[in-house]
ZAMARGU-4260 file (C-alpha; in steps of 0.2 Angstrom, whole numbers, plus 5000, padded with zeros to 4 digits):
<rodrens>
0) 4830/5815/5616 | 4838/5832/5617 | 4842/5827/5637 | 4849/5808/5633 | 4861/5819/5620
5) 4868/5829/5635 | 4869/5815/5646 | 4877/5806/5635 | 4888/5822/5632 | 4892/5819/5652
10) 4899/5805/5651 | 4911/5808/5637 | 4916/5821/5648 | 4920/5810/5663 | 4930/5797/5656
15) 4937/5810/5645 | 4955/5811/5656 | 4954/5794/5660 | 4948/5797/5679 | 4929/5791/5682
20) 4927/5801/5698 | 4914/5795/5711 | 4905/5812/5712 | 4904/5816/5693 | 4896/5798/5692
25) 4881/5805/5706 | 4880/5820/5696 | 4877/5809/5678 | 4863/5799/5688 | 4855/5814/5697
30) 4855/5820/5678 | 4847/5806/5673 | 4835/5803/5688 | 4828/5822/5687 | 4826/5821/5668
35) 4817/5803/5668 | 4832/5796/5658 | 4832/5777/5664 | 4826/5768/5649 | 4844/5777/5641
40) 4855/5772/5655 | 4862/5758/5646 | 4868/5769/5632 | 4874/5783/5642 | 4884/5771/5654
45) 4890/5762/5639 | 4899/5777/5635 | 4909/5774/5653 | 4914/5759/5647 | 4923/5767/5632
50) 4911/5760/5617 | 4905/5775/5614 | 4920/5785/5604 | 4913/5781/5586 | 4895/5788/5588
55) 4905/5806/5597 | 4902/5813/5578 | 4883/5809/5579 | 4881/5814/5595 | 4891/5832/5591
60) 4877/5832/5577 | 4864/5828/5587 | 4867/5842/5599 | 4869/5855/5586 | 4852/5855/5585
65) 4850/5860/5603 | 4836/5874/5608 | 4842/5888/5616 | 4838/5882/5635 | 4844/5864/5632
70) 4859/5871/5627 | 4860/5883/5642 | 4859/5866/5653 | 4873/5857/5643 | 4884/5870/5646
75) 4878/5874/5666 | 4880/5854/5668 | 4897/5850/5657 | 4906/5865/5669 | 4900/5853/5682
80) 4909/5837/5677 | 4924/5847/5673 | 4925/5859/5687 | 4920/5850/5701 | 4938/5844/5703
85) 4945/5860/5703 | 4954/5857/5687 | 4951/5860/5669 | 4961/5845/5660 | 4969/5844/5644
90) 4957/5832/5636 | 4942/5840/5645 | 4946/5854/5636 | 4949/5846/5619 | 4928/5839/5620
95) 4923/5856/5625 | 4934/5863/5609 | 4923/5852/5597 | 4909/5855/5606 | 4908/5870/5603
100) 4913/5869/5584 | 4900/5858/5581 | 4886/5868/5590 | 4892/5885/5588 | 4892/5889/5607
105) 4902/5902/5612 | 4917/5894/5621 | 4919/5908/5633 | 4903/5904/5642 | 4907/5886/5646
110) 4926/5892/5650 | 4917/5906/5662 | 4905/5894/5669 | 4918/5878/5671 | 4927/5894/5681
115) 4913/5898/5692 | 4913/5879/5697 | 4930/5879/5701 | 4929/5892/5712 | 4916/5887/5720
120) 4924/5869/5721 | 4940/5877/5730 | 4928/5886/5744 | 4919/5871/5747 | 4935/5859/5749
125) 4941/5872/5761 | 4925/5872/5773 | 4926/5852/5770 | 4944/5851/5773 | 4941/5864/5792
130) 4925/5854/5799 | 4933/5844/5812 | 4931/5826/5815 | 4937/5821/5831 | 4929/5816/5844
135) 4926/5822/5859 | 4935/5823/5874 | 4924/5812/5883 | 4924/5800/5870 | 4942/5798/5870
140) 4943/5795/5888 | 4930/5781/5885 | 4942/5773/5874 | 4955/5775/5883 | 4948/5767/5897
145) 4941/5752/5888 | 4957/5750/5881 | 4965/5747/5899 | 4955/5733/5902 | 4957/5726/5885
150) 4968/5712/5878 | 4976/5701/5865 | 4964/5710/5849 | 4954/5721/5857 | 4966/5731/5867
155) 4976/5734/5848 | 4960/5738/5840 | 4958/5750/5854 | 4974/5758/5853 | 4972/5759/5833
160) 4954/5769/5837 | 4963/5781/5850 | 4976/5786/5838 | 4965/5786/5824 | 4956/5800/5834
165) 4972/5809/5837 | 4978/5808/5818 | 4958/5815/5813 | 4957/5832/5823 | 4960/5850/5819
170) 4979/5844/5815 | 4975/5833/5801 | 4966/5847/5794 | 4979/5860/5796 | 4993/5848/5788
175) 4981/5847/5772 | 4976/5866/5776 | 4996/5868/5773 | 4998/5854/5762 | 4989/5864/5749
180) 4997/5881/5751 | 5014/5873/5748 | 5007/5863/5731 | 5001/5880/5727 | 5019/5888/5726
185) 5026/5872/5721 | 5015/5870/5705 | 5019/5889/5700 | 5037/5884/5701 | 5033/5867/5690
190) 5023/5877/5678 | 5037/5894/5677 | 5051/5880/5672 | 5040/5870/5662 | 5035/5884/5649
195) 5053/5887/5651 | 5057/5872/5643 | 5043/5871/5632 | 5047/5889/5626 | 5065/5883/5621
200) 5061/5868/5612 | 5047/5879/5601 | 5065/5891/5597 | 5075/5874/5593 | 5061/5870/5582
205) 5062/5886/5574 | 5080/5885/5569 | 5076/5868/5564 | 5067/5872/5553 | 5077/5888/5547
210) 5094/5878/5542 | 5082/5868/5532 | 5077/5880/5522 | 5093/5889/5520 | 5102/5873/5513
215) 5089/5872/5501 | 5098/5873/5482 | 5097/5892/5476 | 5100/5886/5457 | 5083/5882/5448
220) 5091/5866/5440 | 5099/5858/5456 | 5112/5843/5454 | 5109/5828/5458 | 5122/5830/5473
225) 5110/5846/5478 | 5096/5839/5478 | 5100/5822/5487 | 5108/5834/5501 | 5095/5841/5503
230) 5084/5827/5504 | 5096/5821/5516 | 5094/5836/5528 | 5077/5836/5527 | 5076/5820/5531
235) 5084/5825/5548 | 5076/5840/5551 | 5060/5830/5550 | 5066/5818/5563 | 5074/5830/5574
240) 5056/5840/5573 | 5046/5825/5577 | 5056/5822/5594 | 5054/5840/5597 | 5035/5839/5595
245) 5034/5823/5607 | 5044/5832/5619 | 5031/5847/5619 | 5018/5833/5621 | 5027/5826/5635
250) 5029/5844/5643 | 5012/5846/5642 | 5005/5831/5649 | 5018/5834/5664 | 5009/5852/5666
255) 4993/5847/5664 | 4995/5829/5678 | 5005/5843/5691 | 4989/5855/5690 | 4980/5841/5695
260) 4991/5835/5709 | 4990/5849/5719 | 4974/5851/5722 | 4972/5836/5733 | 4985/5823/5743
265) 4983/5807/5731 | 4983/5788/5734 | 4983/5778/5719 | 4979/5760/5721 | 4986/5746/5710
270) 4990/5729/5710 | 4983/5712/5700 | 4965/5708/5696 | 4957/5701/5710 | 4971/5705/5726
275) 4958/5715/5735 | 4957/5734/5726 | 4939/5735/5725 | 4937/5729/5741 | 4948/5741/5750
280) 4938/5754/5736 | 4923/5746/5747 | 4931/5746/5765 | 4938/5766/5761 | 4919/5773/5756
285) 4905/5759/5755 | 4903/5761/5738 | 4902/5745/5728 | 4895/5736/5713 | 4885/5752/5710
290) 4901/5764/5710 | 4894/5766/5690 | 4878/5756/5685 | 4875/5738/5689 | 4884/5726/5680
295) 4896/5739/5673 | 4910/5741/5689 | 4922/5727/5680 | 4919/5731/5662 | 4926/5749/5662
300) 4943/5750/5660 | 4948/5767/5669 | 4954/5774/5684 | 4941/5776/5698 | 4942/5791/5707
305) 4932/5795/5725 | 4937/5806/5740 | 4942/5795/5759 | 4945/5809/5774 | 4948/5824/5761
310) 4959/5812/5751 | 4960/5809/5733 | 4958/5789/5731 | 4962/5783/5714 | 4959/5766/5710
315) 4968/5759/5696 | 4962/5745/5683 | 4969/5725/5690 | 4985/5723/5682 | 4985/5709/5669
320) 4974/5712/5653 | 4972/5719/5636 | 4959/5730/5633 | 4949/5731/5617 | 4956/5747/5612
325) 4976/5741/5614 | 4980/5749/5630 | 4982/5736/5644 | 4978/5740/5661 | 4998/5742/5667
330) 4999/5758/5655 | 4983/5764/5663 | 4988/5762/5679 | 5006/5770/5676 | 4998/5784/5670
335) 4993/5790/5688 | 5010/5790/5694 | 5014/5809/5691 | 4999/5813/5700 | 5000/5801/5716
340) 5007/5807/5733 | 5007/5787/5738 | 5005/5773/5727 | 4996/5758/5738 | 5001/5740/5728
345) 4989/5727/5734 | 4996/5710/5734 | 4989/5693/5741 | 4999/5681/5752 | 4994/5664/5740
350) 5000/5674/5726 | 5016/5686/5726 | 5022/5683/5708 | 5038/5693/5702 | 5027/5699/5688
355) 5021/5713/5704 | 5040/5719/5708 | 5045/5721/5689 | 5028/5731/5687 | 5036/5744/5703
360) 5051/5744/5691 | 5044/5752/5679 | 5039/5767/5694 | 5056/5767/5701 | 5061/5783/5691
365) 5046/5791/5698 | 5054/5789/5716 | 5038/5788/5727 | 5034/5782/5744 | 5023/5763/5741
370) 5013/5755/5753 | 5011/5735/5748 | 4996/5729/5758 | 4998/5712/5759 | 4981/5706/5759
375) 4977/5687/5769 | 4965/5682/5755 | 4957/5671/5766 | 4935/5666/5765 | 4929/5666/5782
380) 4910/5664/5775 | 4914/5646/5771 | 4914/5635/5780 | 4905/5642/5795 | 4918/5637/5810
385) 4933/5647/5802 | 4921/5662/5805 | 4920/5656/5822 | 4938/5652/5825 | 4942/5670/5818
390) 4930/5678/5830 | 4942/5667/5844 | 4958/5672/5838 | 4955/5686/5826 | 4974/5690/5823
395) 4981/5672/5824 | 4981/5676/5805 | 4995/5689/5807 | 5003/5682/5823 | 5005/5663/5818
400) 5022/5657/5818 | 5019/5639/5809 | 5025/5637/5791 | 5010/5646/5783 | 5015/5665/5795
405) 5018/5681/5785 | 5036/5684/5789 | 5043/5673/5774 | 5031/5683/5762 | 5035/5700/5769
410) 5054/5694/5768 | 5050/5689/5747 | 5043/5705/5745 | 5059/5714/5755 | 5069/5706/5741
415) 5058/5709/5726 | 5060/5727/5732 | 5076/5726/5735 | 5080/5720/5718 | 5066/5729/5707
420) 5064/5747/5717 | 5080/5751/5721 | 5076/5749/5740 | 5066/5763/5738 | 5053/5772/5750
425) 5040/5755/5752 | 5030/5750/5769 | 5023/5734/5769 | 5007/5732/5780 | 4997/5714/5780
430) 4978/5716/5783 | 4964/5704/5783 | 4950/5715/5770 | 4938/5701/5770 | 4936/5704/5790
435) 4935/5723/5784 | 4922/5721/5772 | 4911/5708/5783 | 4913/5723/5799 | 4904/5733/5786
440) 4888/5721/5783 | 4874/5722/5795 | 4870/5705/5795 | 4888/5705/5804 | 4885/5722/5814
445) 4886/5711/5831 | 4903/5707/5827 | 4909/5721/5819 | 4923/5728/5832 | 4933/5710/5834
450) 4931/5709/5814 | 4936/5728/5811 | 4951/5722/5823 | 4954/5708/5816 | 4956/5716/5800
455) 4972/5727/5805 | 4965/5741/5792 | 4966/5755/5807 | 4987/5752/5802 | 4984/5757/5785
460) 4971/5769/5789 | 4984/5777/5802 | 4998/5775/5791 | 4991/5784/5779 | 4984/5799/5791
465) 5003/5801/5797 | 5010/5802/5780 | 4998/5817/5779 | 5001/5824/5795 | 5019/5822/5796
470) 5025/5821/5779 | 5010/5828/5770 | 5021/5843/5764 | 5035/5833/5760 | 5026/5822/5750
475) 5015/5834/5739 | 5031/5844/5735 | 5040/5827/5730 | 5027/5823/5720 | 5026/5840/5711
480) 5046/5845/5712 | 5054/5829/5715 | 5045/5819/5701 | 5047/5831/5688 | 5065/5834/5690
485) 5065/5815/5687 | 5054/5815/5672 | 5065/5831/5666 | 5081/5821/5671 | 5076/5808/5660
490) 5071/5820/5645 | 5088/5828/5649 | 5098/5811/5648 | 5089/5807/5632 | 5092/5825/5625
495) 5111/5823/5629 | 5112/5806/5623 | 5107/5812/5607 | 5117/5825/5607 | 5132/5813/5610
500) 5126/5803/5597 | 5126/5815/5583 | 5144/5821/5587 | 5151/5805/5590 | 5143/5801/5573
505) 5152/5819/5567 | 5166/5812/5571 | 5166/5795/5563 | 5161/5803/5548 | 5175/5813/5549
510) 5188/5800/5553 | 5179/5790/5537 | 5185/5804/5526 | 5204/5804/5533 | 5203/5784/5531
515) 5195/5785/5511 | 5207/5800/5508 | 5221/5789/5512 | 5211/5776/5503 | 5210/5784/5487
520) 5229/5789/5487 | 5237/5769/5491 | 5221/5764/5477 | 5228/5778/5464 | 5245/5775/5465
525) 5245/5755/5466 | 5234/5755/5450 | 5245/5770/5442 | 5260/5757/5447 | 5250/5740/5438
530) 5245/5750/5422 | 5263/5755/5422 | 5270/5738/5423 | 5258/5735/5411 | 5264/5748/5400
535) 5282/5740/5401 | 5275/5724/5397 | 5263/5730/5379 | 5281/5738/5375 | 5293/5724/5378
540) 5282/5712/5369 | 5281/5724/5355 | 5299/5726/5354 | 5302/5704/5353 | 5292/5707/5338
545) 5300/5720/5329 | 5313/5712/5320 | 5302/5699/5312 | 5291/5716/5309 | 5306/5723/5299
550) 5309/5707/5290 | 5292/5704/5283 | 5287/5722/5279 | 5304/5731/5273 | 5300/5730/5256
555) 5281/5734/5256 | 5279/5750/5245 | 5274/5767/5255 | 5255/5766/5259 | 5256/5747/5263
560) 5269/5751/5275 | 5259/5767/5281 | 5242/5754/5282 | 5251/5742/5290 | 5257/5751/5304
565) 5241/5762/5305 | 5232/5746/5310 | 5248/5737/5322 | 5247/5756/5331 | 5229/5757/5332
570) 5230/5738/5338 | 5243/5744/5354 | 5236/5758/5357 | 5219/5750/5359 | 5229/5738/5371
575) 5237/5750/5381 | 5221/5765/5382 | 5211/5748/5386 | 5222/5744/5401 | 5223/5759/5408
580) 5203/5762/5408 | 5202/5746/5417 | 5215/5750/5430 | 5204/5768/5433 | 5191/5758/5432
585) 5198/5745/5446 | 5204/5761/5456 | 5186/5767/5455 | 5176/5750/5463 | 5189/5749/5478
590) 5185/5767/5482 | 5166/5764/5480 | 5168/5748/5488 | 5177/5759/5502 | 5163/5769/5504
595) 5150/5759/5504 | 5159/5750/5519 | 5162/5767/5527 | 5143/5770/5526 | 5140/5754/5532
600) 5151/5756/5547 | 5141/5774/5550 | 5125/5765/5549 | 5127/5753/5562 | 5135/5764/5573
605) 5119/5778/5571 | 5108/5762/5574 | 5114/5756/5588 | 5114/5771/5597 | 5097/5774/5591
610) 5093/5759/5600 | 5098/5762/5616 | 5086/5775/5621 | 5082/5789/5608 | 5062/5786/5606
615) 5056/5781/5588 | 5064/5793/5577 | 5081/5791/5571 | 5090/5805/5566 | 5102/5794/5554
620) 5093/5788/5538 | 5104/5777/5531 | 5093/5775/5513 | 5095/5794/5513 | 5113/5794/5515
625) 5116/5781/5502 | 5106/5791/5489 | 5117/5806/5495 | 5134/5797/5493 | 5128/5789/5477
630) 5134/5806/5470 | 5150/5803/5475 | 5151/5783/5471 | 5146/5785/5454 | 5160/5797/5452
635) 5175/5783/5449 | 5165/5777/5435 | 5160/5794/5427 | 5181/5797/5428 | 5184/5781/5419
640) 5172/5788/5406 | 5184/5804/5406 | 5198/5795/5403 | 5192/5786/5389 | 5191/5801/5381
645) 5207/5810/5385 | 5216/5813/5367 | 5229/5799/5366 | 5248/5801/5361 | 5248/5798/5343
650) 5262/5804/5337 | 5271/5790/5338 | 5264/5780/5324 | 5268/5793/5313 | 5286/5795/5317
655) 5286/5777/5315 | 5278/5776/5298 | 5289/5791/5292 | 5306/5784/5297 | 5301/5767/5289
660) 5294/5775/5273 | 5313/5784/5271 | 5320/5766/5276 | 5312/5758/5262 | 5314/5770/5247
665) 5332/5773/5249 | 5346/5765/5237 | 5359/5752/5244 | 5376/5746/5232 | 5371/5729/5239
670) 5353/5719/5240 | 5359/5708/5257 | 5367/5723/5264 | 5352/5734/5259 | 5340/5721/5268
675) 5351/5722/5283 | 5352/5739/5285 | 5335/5741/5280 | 5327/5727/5294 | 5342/5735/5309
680) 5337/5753/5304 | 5316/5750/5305 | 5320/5740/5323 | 5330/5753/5328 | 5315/5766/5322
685) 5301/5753/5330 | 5309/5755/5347 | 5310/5771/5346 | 5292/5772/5343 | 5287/5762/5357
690) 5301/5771/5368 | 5290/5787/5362 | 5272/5778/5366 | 5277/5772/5381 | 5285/5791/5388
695) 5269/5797/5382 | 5259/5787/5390 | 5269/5787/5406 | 5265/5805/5406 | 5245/5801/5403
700) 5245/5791/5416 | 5252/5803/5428 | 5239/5816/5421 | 5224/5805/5423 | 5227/5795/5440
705) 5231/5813/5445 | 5214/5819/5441 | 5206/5803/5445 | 5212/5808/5464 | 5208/5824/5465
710) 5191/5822/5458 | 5187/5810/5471 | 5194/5819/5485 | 5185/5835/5481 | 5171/5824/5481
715) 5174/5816/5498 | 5178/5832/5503 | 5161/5842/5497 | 5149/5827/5501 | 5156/5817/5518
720) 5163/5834/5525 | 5146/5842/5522 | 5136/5827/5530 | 5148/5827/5546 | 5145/5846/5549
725) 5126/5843/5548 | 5129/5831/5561 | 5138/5841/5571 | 5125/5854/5570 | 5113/5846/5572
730) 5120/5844/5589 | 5124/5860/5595 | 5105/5866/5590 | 5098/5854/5606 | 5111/5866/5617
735) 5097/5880/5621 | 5086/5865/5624 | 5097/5855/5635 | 5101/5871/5644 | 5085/5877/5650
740) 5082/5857/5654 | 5096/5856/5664 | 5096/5875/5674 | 5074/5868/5678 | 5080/5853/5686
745) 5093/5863/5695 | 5077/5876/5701 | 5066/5862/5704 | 5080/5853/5715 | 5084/5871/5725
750) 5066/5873/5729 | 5065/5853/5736 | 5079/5856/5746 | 5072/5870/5755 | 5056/5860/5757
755) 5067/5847/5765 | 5076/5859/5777 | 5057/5867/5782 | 5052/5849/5787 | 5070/5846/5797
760) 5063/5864/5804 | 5046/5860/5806 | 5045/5880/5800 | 5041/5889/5784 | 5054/5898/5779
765) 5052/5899/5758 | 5042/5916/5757 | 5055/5926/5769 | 5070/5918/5757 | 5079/5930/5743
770) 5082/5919/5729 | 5103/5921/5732 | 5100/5911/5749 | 5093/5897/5741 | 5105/5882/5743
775) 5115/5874/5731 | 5112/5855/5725 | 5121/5841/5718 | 5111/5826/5717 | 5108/5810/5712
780) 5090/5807/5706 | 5081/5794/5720 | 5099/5788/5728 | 5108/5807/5735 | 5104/5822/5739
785) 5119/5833/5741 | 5113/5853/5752 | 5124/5867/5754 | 5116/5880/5766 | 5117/5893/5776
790) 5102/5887/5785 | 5104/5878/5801 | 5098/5860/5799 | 5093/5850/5813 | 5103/5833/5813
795) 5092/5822/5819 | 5076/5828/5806 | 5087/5825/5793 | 5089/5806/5798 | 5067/5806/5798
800) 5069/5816/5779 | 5080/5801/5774 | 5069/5788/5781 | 5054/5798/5771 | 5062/5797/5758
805) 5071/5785/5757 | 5089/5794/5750 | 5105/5800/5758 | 5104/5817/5761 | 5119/5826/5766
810) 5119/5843/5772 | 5135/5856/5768 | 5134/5870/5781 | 5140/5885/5773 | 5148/5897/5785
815) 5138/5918/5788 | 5123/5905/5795 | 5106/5913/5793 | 5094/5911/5806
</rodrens>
């Protein structure tokens, strides 16, 4: 039981990257073989098939209770799956973490043994990669010969095996040899800028996090403004640390895929379900159906990983389906694309949908070299005399020129490049893999050179051997140097978009607050005008009445008259302090109608630049800002409430009363003449009054409209002003950020243009260059290279670099030439 635990250990470990590699499958079943575990195969193997993440907890416990020397063969066989591959990944390292929290194993013995392995990994790839493979030199004189009386087929087949020969010698090894020594330097490059990076969004985080906590409130009872600001900010903070941690994740993950691809040149093989990959899988290295168990090859939904010819194959999951766990097999596959030299798209001639060219979209930023084999899916089993007219003519397939030849599929695919890679690096090479599989049965062994011929793989094969040869350096520093200044470029655009963002969004805010200043100061004085004409029409229609006042109250004695009129006052005044709470009150719902559309207006603005590339987190929360600014809406109201209880001009009434108290008790010769005199004089005392009350409360009006102003542009002022600066800052704290974003892709695009000018060179000249020599570089990601150099550069090398690569490279030389 003990050993099914540590098998089944294993293969968490394997899948545990994503990679099932060929040799840690032989290692699982030489496990399982020596230790008589065949009646736990299934479960262990189910484990490759990803079922087996829910009972990790039970196995952890399971293992726990480990003896001593079981425990000593789980950690000697775990260093095994890990370092075999001369790389300790992320995830790998992750298992072995709660691994040894679960058991209690000392995690420095698995990390010295996982060590060991590596090292002795690196020694063994290193006599593998020097055992030379060619043949001899009679051998090659025998094809040589045999070629020169060959034809049609044969003879290309032929010529296919001699320089097969020629691209397998001691010079393939050497360009490997050097292909590794440069991925060496390159990777410590990739990982010095990297940190870098990584090292400078940790410091953004910090101050982050440090303006958060100095704009916390310093009282112990907060306003409501204080505390919805600072709500606000944190709200921001939190977003902007989110990105921050994504982008560390993404940092990372670059790091730990670039440690990876420099240990070995890559191919990555994708394409849809059933265009061929598992039959090339088969052609490159025999293996087949048994690569993981039986029955288990098309159920796992991982990358495959073997060695071809010192090569890293790595066959991707078909393109087209879901798995159970929500990851479809297009972001499995994608996720190889840092660590590939090549990527190999297999593609059928009954079947090239546009589906495949907007799948190498998605990898044009990554701006690798593709080769699309265009497979003849063709059946030459059945019926019996298509094998026979194959064995005829076993290139009429590729050399046919009726309406079903190749040339109007490889002229589709042209275009689908054309339109979905940018024109980028991309070979296509048609071959027969059904003639290569059957040239690899015995029970087609007789037949096996006009089938292997027929096939055309030997171009692919070559193909490839010359991309290591020739380009191999090139390639492997494109890979490490090239792709991450892309994926940096693209961290950098997002960065700076964001940064943009923010102070185009500072700069709204703040042409918001000039607009609802103005706003406040045509609201105030058109509604200090309409409570003025107001004003002027209470007075007027208090004066029409006046007389007939006079008339019908002259001869009330003292207190009726003083009741009387206490009440009519109290009556207008009522009126008039009524009219003007309603125009405050009017003024107040167009400014917070003003505002709310300002906000509004900001919202949409921060959304849809939100939208347009800055990942899931949104540094502009709308609902915050509301809440925020609800301070400052509810202040029109709260200043009608003030006004309502500004002490009113009273005084007045009582001059009134008192003049018309004097009216009525004084003595008159003549009872017409007395009432005339008495009714003109109160009139003339009533308009006085209401000349008074309406002075008075010209001059209220003037105070409270004033302070109804002022209020709300100190409110504006605080709030609005306050969220615009945070905006603004938050802006300038991407800067360090951004900056060591920027001056990595600069390094990174130094370094790559010295690797071009060694390949123009066809020399090494890196190690013996002081740093103030390297070139200078303006370029354009995947379309432009721009090099200014001492350094002679040989003309036409540079032509082969572009072809390589596929983008214009132009070369500045800089006069005091170095040698």
């Amino acid at each position: 039981m003990s050993k099914a635990a540590i098998a089944e250990f294993m293969a968490h470990l394997v899948i545990a990257d994503e990679h099932i590699h060929s040799d840690q499958i032989a290692m699982l079943r030489d496990f399982i073989d020596t230790y008589g575990l065949g009646n736990n195969q299934k479960d262990i193997f189910a484990v490759l098939e990803g079922k087996g993440d829910k009972h990790f907890p039970e196995l952890l416990e399971q293992l726990k209770h480990l003896s001593p020397e079981d425990k000593d063969i789980l950690i000697q066989n775990a260093a095994a799956i890990i370092g075999f591959n001369r790389h300790f990944a992320k995830e790998e390292k992750i298992a072995i973490a709660r691994l040894c929290k679960a058991t209690g194993i000392d995690p420095a013995k698995i990390i010295g043994a996982v060590e060991n392995i590596i090292s002795e990994a690196k020694k063994a790839n290193e006599e593998k990669v020097n055992v030379d493979r060619s043949l001899d030199d009679f051998g090659e004189l025998s094809l040589k010969v045999r070629r020169f009386f060959a034809t049609g087929a044969k003879r290309e087949y032929l010529s296919s095996k001699i320089r097969q020969n020629e691209l397998s010698g001691p010079e393939y090894a050497d360009a490997i040899k050097l292909t590794n020594r440069i991925a060496e330097v390159d990777c410590q490059l990739v990982e010095t800028q990297l940190q870098n990076c990584s090292s400078a969004l940790e410091e953004t985080r910090k101050q982050v996090r440090h303006n958060l906590r100095a704009s916390k409130p310093s009282s112990d009872a907060p306003t409501e403004e204080e505390t919805g600001f600072h709500d606000f900010l944190k709200d921001l903070a939190v977003s902007l640390d989110a990105q921050a941690r994504d982008s560390l994740a993404e940092i990372q993950e670059i790091i730990d895929k670039k440690r990876r691809a420099k240990n070995a040149f890559t191919i990555a093989l994708m394409g849809r379900t059933k265009a061929g990959k598992s039959t090339l899988h088969y052609v490159m290295t025999g293996e087949g159906k048994d690569f993981i168990g039986v029955g288990a090859e098309r159920t796992t939904r991982f990358n495959r990983v073997y060695e071809w010819e010192n090569l890293k194959i790595i066959d991707t999951p078909g393109i087209g389906a879901a798995e159970a766990g929500g990851r479809t097999d297009e972001e499995i596959a994608l996720s190889v694309v840092d660590t590939a030299d090549v990527i190999c798209y297999v593609v059928t001639n009954d079947s090239v949908q546009e589906v495949e060219f907007k799948f190498l979209s998605k990898i044009r930023d990554s701006n690798k070299p593709v080769f699309i084999l265009l497979n003849c899916k063709e059946n030459l089993q059945s019926p019996p005399p298509k094998y026979k007219k194959f064995l005829k003519d076993p290139l009429h397939w590729y050399n046919r020129s009726d309406e079903h030849n190749l040339q109007g599929i490889i002229n589709r695919i042209e275009s689908g490049v054309a339109t979905y890679y940018d024109g980028g690096s991309v070979a296509v090479i048609p071959v027969h893999l059904m003639a290569a599989k059957m040239a690899r049965e015995e029970r087609y062994e007789k037949d096996r050179g006009t089938l292997d011929a027929g096939s055309r793989m030997n171009a692919f094969f070559n193909e490839v051997r010359e991309n290591v040869i020739e380009l191999g350096q090139l390639r492997k520093s494109q890979t490490l140097l090239d792709n991450t200044a892309c994926r940096l470029a693209a961290m950098a655009r997002e960065v700076s978009q964001k940064r943009q963002t923010s102070l185009r969004l500072a700069d709204d805010i703040q042409s918001k607050l000039t607009k609802l200043r103005q706003q406040v100061k045509e609201r105030t004085e058109k509604n200090q005008v309409s409570f003025l004409r107001e004003l002027r029409s209470i007075v007027e229609h208090e004066r029409s009445l006046a007389l007939e006042f006079a008339s019908e109250n002259y001869k009330l004695k003292q207190k009726e008259i003083e009741r009387y009129w206490k009440k009519e006052a109290d009556r207008v005044s009522a009126e008039i302090q009524e009219k003007l709470s309603t125009q405050v009150k009017k003024a107040s719902d167009e400014v917070q109608s003003y505002v709310t559309e300002a906000i509004e207006d900001i919202s949409i603005g921060a959304d849809y630049n939100v939208n347009v590339g800055f990942g899931d987190y949104s540094t502009f929360n709308t609902r915050r800002l509301t809440s925020v600014l609800g301070v400052l809406i509810s202040t029109g109201g709260s200043i009608a409430l003030i006004v309502a209880g500004v002490t009113n001009p009273w005084g007045w009434a009582a001059i009134g009363v008192g003049a018309l108290i004097s009216i009525g008790s004084g003595f008159m010769t003549s009872k017409e003449e007395k009432k005339r005199k008495a009714v003109q004089h109160m009139k003339t005392q009533v308009d006085k009054s209401l000349k008074s009350l309406e002075d008075e409360y010209k001059k209220h009006a003037r105070t409270v409209f004033s302070e109804f102003r002022k209020k709300m542009d100190e409110a504006i002022e605080s709030t609005i002003l306050k969220v615009s600066m945070q905006y603004r800052s938050s802006a300038e704290v991407v800067v360090t950020y951004l900056d060591s974003l920027n001056s990595a892709i600069d390094k990174l695009n130094r370094q790559f243009a010295i690797r071009i000018i060694e390949f123009t060179r066809e020399e090494s000249i890196l190690e013996g260059l002081g740093e103030e020599s390297y070139p200078a570089v303006n370029r354009q990601l995947g379309q432009r290279i721009e090099i200014s150099t001492h350094l002679p550069v040989p003309n036409d090398r540079i032509l082969r670099a572009e072809q390589a690569l596929k983008e214009k490279i132009v070369v500045k030389n800089l006069p005091g030439a170095i040698s």
